[in-house]
N, CA and C of each residue as an Amber inpcrd file, in Angstrom:
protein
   198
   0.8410000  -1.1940000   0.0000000   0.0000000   0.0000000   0.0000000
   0.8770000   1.2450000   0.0000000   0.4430000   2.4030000  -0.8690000
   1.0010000   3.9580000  -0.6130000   0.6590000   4.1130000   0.0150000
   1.3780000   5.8840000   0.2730000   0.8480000   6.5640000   1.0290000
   1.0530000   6.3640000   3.0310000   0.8840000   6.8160000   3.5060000
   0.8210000   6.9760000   5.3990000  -0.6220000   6.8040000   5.2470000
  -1.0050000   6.6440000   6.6640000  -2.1100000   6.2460000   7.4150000
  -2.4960000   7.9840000   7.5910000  -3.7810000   8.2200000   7.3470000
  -4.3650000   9.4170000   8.4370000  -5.2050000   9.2220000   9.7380000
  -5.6120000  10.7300000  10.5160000  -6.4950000  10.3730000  11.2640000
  -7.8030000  10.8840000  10.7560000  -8.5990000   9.9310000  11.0550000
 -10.1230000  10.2920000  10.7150000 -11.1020000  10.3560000  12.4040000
 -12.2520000  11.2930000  12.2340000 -13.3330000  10.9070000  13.1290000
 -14.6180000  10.8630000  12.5530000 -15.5760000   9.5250000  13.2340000
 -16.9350000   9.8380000  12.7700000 -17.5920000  11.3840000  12.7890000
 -18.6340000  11.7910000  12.1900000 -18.8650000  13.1520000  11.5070000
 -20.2360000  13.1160000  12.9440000 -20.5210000  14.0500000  13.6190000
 -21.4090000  13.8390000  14.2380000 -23.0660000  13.8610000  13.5520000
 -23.8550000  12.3300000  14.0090000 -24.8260000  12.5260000  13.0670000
 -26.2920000  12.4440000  13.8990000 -27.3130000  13.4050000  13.8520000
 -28.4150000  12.8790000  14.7050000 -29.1550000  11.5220000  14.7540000
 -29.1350000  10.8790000  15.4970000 -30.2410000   9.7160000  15.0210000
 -30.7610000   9.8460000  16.1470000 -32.5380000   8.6060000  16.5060000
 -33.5680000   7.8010000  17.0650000 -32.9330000   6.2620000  16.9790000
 -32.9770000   6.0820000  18.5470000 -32.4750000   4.8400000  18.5600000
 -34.0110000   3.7600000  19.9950000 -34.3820000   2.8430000  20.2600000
 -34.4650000   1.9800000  21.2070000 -33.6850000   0.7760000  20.5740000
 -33.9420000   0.1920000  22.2630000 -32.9470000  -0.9310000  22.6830000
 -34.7280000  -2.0260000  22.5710000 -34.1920000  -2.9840000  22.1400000
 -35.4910000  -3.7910000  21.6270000 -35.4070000  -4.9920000  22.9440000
 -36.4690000  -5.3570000  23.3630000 -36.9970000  -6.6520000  24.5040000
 -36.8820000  -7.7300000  23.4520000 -36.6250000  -7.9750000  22.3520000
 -36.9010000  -9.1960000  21.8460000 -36.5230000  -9.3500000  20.1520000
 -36.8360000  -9.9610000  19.5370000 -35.9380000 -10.2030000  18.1730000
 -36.8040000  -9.7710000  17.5270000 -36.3300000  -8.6850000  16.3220000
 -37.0820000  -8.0900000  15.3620000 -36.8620000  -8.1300000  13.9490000
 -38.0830000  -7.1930000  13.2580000 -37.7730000  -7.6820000  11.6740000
 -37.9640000  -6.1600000  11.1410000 -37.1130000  -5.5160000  10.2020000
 -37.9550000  -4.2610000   9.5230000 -37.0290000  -4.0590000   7.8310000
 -38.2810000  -3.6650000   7.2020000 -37.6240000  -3.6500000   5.8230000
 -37.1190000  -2.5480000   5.4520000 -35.9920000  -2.7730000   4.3500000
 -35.0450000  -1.8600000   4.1490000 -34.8480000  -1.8000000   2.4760000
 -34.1910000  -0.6690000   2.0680000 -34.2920000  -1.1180000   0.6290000
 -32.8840000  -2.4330000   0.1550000 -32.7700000  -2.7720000   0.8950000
 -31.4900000  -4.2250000   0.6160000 -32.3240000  -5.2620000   1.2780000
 -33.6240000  -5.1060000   1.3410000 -34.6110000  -6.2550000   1.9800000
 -35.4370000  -6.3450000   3.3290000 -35.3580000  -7.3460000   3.8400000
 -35.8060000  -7.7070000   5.8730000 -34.4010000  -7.6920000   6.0710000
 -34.6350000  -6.9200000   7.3060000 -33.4660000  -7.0320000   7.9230000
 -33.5180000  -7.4910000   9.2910000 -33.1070000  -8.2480000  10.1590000
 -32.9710000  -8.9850000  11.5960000 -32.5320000  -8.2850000  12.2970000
 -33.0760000  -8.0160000  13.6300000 -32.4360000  -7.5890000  15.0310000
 -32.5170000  -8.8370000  15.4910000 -31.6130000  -8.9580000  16.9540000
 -31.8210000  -9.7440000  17.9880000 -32.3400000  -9.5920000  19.3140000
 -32.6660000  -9.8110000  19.8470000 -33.0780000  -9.5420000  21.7530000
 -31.7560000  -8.4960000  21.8040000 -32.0110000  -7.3630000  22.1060000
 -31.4000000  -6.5260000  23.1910000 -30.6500000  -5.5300000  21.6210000
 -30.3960000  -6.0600000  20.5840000 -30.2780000  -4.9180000  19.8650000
 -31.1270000  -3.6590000  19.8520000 -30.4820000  -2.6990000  19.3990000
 -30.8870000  -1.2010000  19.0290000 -31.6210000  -1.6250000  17.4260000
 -32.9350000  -0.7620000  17.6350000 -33.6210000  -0.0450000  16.5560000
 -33.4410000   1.0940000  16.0470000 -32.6070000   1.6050000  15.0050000
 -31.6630000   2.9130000  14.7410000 -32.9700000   3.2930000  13.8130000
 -33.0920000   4.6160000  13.8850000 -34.0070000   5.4370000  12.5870000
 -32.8740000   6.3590000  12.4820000 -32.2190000   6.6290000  11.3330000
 -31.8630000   7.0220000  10.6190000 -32.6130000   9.0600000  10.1660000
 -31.6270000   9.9690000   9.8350000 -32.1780000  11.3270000   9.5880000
 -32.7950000  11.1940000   8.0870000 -32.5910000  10.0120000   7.4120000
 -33.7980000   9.8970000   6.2630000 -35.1080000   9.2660000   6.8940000
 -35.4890000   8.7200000   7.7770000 -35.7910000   7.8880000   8.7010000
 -36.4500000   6.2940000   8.4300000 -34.9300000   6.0390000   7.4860000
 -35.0850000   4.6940000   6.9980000 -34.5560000   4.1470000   8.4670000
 -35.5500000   3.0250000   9.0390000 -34.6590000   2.2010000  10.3910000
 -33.6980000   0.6320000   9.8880000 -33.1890000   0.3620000  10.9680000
 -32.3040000  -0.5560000  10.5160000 -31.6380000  -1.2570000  11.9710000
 -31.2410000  -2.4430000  12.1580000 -31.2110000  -2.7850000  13.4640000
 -29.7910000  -2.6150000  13.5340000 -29.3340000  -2.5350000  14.8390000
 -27.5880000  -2.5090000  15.4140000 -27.3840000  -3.3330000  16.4800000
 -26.2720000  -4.0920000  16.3500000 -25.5210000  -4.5660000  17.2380000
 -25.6140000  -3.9330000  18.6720000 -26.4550000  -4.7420000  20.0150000
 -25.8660000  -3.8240000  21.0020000 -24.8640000  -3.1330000  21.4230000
 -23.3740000  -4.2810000  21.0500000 -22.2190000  -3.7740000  21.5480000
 -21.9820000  -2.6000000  20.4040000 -22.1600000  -3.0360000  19.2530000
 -21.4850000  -1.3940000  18.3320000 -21.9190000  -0.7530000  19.0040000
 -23.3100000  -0.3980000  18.9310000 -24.5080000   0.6770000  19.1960000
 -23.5150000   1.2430000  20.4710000 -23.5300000   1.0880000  21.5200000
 -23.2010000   1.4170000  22.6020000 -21.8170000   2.2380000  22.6470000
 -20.4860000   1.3810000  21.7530000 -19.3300000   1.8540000  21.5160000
 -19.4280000   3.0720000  20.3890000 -20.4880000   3.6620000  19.7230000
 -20.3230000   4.2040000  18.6520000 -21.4420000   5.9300000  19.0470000
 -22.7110000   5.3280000  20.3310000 -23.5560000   6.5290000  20.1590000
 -23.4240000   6.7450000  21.2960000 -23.7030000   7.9150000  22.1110000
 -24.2470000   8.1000000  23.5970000 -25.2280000   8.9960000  23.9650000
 -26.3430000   8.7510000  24.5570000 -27.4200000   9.7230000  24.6020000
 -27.0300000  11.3290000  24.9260000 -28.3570000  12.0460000  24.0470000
 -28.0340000  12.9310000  24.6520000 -29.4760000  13.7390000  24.8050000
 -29.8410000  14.9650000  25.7600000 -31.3520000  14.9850000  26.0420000
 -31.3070000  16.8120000  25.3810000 -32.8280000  16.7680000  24.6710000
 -33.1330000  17.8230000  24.0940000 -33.6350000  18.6990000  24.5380000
């Protein structure tokens, strides 16, 4: 590979998130998509939703109150 390594940071982005009691289903334009028990339900600022990994979810967002 060229080139050096840079540094990057995620861009700060608003989203709607719950934490789901149980295993879910919601469609997307790449199809159904699967949650599991205790994943996040992400809506998205187009407010297409889409399920997340608890552990990402957690390492990646942190609440914040309006």
């Amino acid at each position: 590979m060229d080139g050096e390594y840079k540094h990057y940071v995620k861009l700060p982005k608003k989203i709607r998130a719950k934490k789901m009691p149980k295993a879910f289903e919601v469609d997307s334009p790449e199809g159904k998509l699967q949650g599991s028990e205790g994943d996040y339900l992400v809506e998205g600022e187009d407010g297409q939703e889409y399920p997340c990994k608890c552990h990402i979810f957690e390492c990646t967002y942190e609440e914040v109150s309006y």
